[in-house]
N, C-alpha and C positions, 0 to 999 in steps of 0.2 A: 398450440397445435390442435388443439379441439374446439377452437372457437372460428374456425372460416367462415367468412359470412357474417361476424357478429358487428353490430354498427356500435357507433362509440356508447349511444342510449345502452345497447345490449348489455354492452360489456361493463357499463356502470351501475347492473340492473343485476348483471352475476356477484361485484362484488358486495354488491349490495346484503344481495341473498347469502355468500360466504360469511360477510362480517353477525349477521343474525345467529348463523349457523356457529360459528367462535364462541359466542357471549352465549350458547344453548350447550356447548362444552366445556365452559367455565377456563375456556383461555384467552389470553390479552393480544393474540395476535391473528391474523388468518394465515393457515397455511396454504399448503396444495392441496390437502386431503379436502380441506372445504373448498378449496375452488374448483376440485375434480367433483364431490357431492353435487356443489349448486349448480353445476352444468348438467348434470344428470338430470335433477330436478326440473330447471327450465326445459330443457329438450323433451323430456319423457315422460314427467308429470311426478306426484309425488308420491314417496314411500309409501309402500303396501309390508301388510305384514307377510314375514317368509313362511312358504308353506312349509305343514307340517306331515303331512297325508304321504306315507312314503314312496309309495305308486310314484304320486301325481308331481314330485318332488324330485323321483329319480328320471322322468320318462323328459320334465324341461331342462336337466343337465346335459341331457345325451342330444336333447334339441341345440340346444345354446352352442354344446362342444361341436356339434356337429356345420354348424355356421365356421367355428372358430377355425377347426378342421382346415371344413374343405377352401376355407377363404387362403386362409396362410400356405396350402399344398397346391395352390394354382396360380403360376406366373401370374403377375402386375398387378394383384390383389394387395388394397391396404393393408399395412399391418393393423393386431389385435392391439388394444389397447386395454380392454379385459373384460371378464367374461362373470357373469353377477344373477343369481338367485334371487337378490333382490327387487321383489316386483316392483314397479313402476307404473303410472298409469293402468293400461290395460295389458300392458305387459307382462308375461308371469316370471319371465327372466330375460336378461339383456345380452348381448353381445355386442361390446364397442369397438370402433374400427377409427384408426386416426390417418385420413390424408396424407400422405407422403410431401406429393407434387400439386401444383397449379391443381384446385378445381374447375376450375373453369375452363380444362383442355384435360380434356381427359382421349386416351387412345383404343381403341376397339381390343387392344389386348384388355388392358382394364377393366373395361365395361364387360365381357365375356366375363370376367373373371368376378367380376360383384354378381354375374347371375347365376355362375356356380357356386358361391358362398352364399348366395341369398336361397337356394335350393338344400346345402346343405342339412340345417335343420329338418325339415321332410324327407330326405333320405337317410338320417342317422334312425328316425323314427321307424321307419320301414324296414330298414336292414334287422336293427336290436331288436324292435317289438314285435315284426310282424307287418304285411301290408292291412289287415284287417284293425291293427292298434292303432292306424294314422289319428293324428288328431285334428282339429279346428284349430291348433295354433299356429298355421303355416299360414293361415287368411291373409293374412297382410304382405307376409314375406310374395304369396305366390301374388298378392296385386302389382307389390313395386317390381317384380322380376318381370312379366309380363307388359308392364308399365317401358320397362327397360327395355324390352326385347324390339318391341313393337317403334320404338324410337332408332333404335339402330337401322333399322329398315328403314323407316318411311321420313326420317329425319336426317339421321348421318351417312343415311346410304351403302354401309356396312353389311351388305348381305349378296348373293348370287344376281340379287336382281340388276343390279350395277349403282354407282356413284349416283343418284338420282336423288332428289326432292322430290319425295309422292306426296307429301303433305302441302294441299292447296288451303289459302289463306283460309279462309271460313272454315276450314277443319281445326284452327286456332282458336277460333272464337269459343268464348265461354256461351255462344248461343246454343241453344239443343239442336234447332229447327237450321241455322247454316249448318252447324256440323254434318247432319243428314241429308243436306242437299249437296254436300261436299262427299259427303257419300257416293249417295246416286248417279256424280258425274262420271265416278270413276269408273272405267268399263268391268263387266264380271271377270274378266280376264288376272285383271291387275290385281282384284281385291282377292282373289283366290290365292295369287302368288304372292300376296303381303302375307294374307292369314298363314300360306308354308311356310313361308320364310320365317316367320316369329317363330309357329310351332318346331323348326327344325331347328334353332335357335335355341328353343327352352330344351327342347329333345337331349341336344348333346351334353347341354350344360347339365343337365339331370344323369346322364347316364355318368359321366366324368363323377358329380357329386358321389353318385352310389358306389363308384369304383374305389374314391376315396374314402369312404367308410368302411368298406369292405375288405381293404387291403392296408387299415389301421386300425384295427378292431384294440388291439393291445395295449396301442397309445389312447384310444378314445376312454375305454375301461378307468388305464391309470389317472388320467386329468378328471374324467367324473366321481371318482373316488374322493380325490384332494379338494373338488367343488365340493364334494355335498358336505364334506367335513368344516370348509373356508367359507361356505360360501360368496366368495368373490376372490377372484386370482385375476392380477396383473398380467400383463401383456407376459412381458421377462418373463415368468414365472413359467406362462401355458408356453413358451417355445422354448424354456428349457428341459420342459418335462416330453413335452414333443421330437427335441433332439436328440433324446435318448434311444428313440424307438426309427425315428425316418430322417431323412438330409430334407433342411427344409431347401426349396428353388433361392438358387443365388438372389436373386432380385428379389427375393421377397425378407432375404435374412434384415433384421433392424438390430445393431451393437446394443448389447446392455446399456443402461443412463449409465455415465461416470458417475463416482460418486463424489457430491459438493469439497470442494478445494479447502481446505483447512487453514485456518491465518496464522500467519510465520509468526 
């Protein structure tokens, strides 16, 4: 479930990376814990050490939880598949989300719904800490949300403007110079009404975000507590600690895993 997209190369390349990771824990088999690790690793790059700075340790749990949050509290949003301390790449903590349905058909509920959990993080930041403690680790989150936004408009047509393809072919191209002349054709009219429509787009999804921070402050508290002590909690784990405090949206709830079938 967390490998969509992976070609057969890929996926002979993760167990690859699993069985290394076995024979680095002094066992004769590979589990799932190593083929959940080497997924990580390929996707996001490699273990970093966990911070220890208690500030800066406490301020990316509330970031992380706050993706986790508002992802799992907004209709057609993937579930979590778990939520990790452990830096990665350039990342200083993670938050994993596992595909339900078809990626490759995804529905404007959905899509709204990655860009309030993709918001999430920067608004758990701003409610707990203050808007003057925002940090620099929203950079990426605020490109791909933006990234997303700006595609439901001018791509899936998903906005006020109507059902429309606004994206002329040279706006595809990996050129600088068509992109810009795919600009230019557009009338100022239209390009005004893209730019609303995105920003009224991230607008809502931001304020929903804050809404949901704001009127979970108790369950955020609990799950960051249980992080900073685990540092890493499974999916299960944050939506059971989550069901104690809020009802998650029927379509978002995902059954605990059974547990493995025992031989007669």
């Amino acid at each position: 479930m967390r490998t969509p997209g992976f070609s057969g190369a890929d996926l002979a390349n993760l167990l690859n990376e699993a069985a290394i990771l076995a024979g680095r824990r002094g066992k004769t088999a590979i589990s799932s814990k190593e083929i959940d690790d080497s997924i990580d690793r390929i996707v996001a790059g490699m273990e970093g050490t966990v911070m220890t700075d208690g500030k800066s340790k406490s301020l990316v749990a509330y970031h992380e939880v706050g993706h986790a949050i508002c992802g799992t509290l907004t209709p057609g949003h993937d579930p979590v598949q778990k939520v990790t301390l452990v830096p990665r790449g350039q990342a200083r903590g993670l938050t994993w989300f596992i595909p339900m349905d078809d990626p490759t058909l995804i529905s404007k509920q959905q899509l709204f719904a990655r860009i309030v959990g993709g918001l999430g993080g920067r608004a758990a930041e701003e409610v707990i800490f203050g808007e003057p403690e925002v940090t620099t680790g929203a950079a990426g989150d605020l490109q791909q949300i933006t990234g997303l936004a700006k595609q439901m408009v001018v791509t899936f047509g998903m906005s006020e403007i109507g059902p429309w393809s606004l994206m002329e072919g040279g706006a595809q191209s990996g050129d600088v110079i068509m992109r810009m002349m795919a600009r230019n054709s557009m009338s100022e009219k239209l390009a005004e009404d893209i730019d609303s429509a995105v920003k009224r787009l991230s607008d809502e999804a931001y304020e929903i975000a804050l809404s949901h921070i704001r009127n979970n402050r108790d369950a955020i508290d609990k799950i960051v507590e249980v992080l900073l002590e685990k540092e890493t909690i499974n999916g299960d784990e944050f939506r059971a600690i989550l069901s104690e405090f809020v009802e998650i949206p029927v379509e978002n709830r995902v059954p605990p895993a059974a547990p493995a079938a025992l031989p007669a």
